[in-house]
N, C-alpha and C positions, 0 to 999 in steps of 0.2 A: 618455400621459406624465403627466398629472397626476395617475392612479390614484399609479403611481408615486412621486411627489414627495409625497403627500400620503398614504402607507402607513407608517403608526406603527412597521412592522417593518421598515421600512425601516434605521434606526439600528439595531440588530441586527449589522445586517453587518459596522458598522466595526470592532466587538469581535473579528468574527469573521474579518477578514482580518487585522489585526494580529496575532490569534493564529497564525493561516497564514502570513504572515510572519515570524512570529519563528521559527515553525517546521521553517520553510525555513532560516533563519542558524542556528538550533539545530542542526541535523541536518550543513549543508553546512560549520562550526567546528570539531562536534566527529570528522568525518571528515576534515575537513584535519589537525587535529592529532594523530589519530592512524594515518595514516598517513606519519605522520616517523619512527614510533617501529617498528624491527623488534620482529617475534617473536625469545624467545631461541634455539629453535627451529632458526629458519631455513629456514622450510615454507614455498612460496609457496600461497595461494588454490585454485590447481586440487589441488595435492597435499593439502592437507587436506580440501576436497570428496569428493576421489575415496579416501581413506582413510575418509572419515565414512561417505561412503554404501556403503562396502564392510563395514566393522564394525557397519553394521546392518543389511545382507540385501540393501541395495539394490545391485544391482552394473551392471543391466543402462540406467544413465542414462548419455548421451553429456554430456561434461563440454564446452562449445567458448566460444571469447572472440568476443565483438563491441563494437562500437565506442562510446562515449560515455562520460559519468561518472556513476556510480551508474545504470547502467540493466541493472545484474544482476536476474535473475529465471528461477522453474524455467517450463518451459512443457510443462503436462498433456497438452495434444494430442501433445506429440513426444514427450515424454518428456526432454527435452534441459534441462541444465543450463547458462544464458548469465552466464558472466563477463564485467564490463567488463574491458580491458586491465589496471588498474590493482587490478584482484583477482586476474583469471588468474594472472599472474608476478610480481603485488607481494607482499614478504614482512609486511608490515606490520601493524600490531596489527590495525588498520581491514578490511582483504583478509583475514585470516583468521575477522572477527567476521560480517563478511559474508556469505562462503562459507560460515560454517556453517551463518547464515540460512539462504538459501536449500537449503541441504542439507535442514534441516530440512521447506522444500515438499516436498522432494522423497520424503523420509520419511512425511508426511502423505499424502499420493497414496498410497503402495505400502503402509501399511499401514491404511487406509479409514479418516483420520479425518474424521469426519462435516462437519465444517465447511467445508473446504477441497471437498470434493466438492459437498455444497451452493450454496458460492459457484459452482464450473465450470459445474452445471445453469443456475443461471440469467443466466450473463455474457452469452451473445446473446442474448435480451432485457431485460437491462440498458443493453448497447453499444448495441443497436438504441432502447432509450428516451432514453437519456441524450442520443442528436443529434436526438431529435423531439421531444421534452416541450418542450421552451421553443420555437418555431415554432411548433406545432399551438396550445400556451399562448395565444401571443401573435397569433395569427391568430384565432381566435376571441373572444381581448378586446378589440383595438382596431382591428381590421376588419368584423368579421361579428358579434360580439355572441351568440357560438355557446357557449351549456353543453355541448352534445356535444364540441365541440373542446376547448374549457380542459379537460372531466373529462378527455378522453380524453390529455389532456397530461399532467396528474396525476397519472393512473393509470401512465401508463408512468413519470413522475418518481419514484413509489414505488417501482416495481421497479428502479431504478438506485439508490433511496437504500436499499433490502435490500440489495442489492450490498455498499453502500460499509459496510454498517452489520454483515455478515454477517462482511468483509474482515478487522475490528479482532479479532477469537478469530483468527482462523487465521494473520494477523500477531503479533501477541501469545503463540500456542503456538508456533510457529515460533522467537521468540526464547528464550524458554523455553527450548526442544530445545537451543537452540544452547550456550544460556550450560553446561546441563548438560554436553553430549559434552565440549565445550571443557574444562571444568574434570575432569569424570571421564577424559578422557582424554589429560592432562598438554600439550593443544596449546599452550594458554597459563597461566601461571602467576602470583600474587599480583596485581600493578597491571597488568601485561599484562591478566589476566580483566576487571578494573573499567573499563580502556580498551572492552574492545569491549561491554564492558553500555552504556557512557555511548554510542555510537559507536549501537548496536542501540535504547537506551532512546528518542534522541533522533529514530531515525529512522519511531517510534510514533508520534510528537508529530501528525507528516505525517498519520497515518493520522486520530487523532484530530479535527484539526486540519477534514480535509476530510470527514469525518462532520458537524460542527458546523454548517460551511458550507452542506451540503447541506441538514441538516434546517434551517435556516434561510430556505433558498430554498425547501422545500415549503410553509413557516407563510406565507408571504407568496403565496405563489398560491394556497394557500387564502382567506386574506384579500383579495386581489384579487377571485378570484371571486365572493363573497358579497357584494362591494361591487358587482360589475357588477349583478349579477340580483336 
C-alpha cells in the first residue's frame, strides 16, 4: 500500500475519473433528452435498423430486444442485432441515432472493415487479461516480489488496453456510418439529425474517457514496478 500512496501517478486518476464521470452524465442527459423528442418520421428503432441494414446488403442480421438501458450492441459471433426496449419500439430521436449505430457494426462486420475485425481477434485475450492483470500485478508486488508476475500482469494489461484503444476507430466509424445513412436517407431531418449526433457524439466521450483511464492505470504499474525491483 505505500507503493501506492506514495506513486506520483497516482493524482492522474482524479483527472481521469472526473472526466469518466462526466462522461457518464454527458452521454446518460443527452439520451434522456432526446428521447422525449419523436422522429417526424415516426420509425421505431428495429424498423430503421432493419431498413438500414437492408439498403446496404446486409439482410441476413436477426434484429431482437433485450433488457436494460443503453445496452444495445451488434454481436459478431451471432450475428444478431440487440436492441434495449427503449430503442426496439421507441420512436425517438435518441432510438433512431442509436439503432443506426449499431447498424453501423453490423455494416462493418459484413463488409471487412479492418478495425472492427481486429478488435473481435483479439477480445478473448483481452477479456481473459483484463480479469488477470491486476491479481497476477498485484500478487507479485506485495506478496511474492515476483518480476515474472507483475510483467506477466502487464503484459496481459496491454493487450486489454489495445482492446480499449483499438475500440475508439471502430466506435467513431460506426457513428460516422450512422450520422451519414440518417441524413442521406431522410430518416431524420435538420435538429432531428443534430439530436442524435449530440446523443452519438456524447456517447464517444465513454469511449475516450475509458481509454484514458486505462492507459493511466498501465503508467503506474509501470511505475510500481520499477520502484519494487
Amino acid at each position: 500500500m505505500p507503493f501506492l500512496l506514495n506513486d506520483p501517478t497516482f493524482m492522474l486518476l482524479i483527472p481521469a475519473l472526473i472526466f469518466a464521470f462526466w462522461a457518464q452524465f454527458y452521454v446518460k442527459s443527452n439520451y434522456e433528452k432526446f428521447s422525449k423528442k419523436e422522429n417526424s418520421r415516426g420509425i421505431t428503432g428495429a424498423e430503421a435498423a432493419k431498413r438500414i441494414l437492408s439498403e446496404n446488403g446486409v439482410d441476413s442480421i436477426e434484429i431482437e430486444q433485450i433488457r436494460g438501458e443503453l445496452t444495445d450492441h451488434y454481436d459478431p459471433r451471432t450475428r444478431k442485432l440487440r436492441l434495449s426496449g427503449a430503442v426496439y419500439s421507441g420512436k425517438s430521436i435518441a432510438a433512431i441515432g442509436v439503432a443506426a449505430h449499431e447498424s453501423g457494426h453490423a455494416i462493418q462486420h459484413a463488409t471487412g472493415y479492418a478495425a472492427i475485425h481486429a478488435r473481435n481477434a483479439i477480445y478473448p485475450v483481452a477479456a481473459f487479461g483484463s480479469n488477470l492483470a491486476f491479481p497476477l500485478f498485484a500478487v507479485g508486488l506485495f506478496f511474492l516480489n515476483s518480476k515474472f508476475l507483475m510483467d506477466l500482469g502487464i503484459m496481459l494489461y496491454i493487450v486489454a488496453l489495445c482492446f480499449t484503444v483499438i475500440t475508439l476507430p471502430v466506435e467513431f466509424n460506426a457513428s460516422g456510418r450512422a450520422i451519414k445513412i440518417l441524413s442521406d436517407g431522410k430518416y431524420l431531418v435538420g435538429d432531428e439529425l443534430n439530436g442524435a449526433r449530440k446523443v452519438l457524439r456524447a456517447a464517444a466521450m465513454t469511449y475516450i474517457a475509458a481509454t484514458a483511464m486505462a492507459a493511466i492505470q498501465l503508467l503506474r504499474m509501470l511505475v510500481l514496478r520499477d520502484r519494487r525491483n
